[in-house]
N, C-alpha and C positions, 0 to 999 in steps of 0.2 A: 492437234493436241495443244499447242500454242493458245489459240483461238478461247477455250476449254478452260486451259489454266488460267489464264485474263480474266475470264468469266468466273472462276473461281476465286481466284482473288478479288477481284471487286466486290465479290458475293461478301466473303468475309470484313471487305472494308467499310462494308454498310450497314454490315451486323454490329463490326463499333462503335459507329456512328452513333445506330440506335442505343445498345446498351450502355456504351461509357462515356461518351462524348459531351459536348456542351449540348443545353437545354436545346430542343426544337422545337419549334410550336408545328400548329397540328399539319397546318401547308406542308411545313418541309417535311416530316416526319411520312407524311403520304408518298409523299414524291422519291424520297428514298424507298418505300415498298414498294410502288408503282413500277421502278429501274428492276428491283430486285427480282420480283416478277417477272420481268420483260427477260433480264438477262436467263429464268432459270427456263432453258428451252428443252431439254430430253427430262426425263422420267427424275432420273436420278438428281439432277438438279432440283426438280421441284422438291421432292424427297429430302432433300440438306434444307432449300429453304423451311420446310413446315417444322424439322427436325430442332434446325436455328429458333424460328419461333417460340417452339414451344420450351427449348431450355432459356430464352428470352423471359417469358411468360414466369418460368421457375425462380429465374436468379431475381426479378421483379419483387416474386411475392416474399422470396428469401431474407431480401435489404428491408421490406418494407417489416413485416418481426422483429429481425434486428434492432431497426430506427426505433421501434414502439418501445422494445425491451429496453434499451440501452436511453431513451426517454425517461422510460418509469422508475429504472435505476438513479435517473441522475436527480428526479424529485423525491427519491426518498435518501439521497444521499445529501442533500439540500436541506432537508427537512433536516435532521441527525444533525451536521452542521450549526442549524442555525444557532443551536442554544448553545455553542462556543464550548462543545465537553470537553474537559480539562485546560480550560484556555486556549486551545487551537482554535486558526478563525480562519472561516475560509472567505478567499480573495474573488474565486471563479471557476467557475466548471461549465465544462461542456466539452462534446464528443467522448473520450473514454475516461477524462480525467479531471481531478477537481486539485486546483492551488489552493494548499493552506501556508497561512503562517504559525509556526510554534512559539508559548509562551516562555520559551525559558532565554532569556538574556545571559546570563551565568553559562549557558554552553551551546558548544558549536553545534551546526548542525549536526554531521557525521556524527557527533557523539549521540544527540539525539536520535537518530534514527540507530544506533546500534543496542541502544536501552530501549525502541518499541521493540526490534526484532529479537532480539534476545531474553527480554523480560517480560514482553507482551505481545508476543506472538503477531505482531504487526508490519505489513513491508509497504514502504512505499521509497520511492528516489528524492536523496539529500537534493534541494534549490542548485547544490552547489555545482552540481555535474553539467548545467545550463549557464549557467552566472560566475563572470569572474570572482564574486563576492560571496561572501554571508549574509545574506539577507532575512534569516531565519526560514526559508520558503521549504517544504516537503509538496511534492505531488503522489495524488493517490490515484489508484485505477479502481474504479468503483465499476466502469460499463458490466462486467463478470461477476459482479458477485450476488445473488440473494435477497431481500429486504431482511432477512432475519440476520444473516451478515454484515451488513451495514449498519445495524442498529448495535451490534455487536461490536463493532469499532468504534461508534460511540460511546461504549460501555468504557472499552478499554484503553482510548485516552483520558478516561475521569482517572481511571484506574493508576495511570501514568500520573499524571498533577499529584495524587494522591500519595503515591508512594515520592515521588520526589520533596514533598512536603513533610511527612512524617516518617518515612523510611531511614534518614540519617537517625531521627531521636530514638528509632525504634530499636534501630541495630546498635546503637548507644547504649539503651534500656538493658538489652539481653547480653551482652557484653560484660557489663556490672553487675547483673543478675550473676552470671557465671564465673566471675571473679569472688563475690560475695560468699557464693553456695562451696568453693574449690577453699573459701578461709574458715569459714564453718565447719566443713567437714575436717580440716586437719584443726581447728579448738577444740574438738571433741575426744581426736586422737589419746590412747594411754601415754604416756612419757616417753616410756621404753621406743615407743614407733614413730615420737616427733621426729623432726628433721636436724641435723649434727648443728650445732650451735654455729653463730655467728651467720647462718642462712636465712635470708628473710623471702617472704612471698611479695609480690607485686599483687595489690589491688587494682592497681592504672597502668597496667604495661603500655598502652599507648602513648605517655606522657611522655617528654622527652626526658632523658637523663638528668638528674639531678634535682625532678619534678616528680617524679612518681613516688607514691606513699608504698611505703611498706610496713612489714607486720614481724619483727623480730620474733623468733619462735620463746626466749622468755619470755615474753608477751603471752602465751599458749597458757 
């Protein structure tokens, strides 16, 4: 029984050889089947070795999809990159994930990546979680996703640059809009329903005290 399990073990140390092991050329590569051979002497041996084989032959053809997928991925993740959408620029990719740098100076990363996730439905890991520093760096994992996904991620850092560029004026804009339409609607007011004397409305309530314009209801 001894004898049996040795032999079984070596069996399976040659299966790792083969499967995970460093490169062999084709000598050695023979010579380990040749042993394995040798050692599988009843039925059932033989039987584990062909068995070995053929799930050999699977996880083979397995990695070898994967490599091609996760290939094609990383050239159409490349591609999307290259034309810098919304100023992210990528540094290097390769195996599941591509380094980029983000364009915003003005803020840390952490903050960045909480404005793609949150506002742009975008996840990738802040540089900061590798690197003592800030060095603007996000990594993405592109090997899983799509060409239609990935093209889509480039959409949505234009999207990002875009809103961080005009999004302050925007939210500015509608702000005074609404302050505007809230002074309007009480000039229109009958008398009787203005508001008790010496109360005024704020058109700039964001201004600080002492700076904000208001609108005394004689004024109305």
């Amino acid at each position: 029984k001894k004898a049996q399990a040795d032999r079984r073990d070596r069996l399976a140390a040659i299966f790792g050889q083969l499967a995970g092991g460093p490169e062999l050329d084709l000598t050695q590569a023979m010579r380990l089947l040749d042993e394995a051979l040798e050692l599988a002497q009843s039925e059932a041996d033989r039987g584990e070795v062909e068995r070995r084989f053929a799930e050999l032959e699977r996880q083979r053809t397995q990695r070898r999809e994967q490599a091609d997928r996760i290939a094609a991925a990383q050239v159409v993740f490349e591609s999307v990159m290259a034309g810098r959408p919304g100023g992210f620029e990528l540094a290097s990719a390769g195996a599941f994930f591509g380094w980029v740098r983000h364009p915003f100076t003005d803020l840390g990363t952490d903050e960045v990546i909480k404005r793609l996730v949150l506002d742009h439905d975008v996840l990738a890991i802040p540089g900061t979680a590798f690197t003592p520093t800030d060095e603007r760096w996000l990594r993405f994992s592109f090997a899983n996703l799509p060409p239609d996904d990935l093209h889509e991620l480039g959409r949505r850092l234009t999207e990002m640059e875009n809103a961080a560029l005009f999004g302050p004026v925007v939210r500015g804009l509608a702000r005074f809009a609404q302050r505007l339409a809230t002074f309007l609607i009480y000039a229109t007011l009958d008398p009787s329903n203005r508001p008790p004397a010496g109360l005024g409305y704020e058109i700039f309530p964001d201004r600080p005290r002492g700076q904000t314009a208001t609108v005394p209801p004689e004024s109305f």
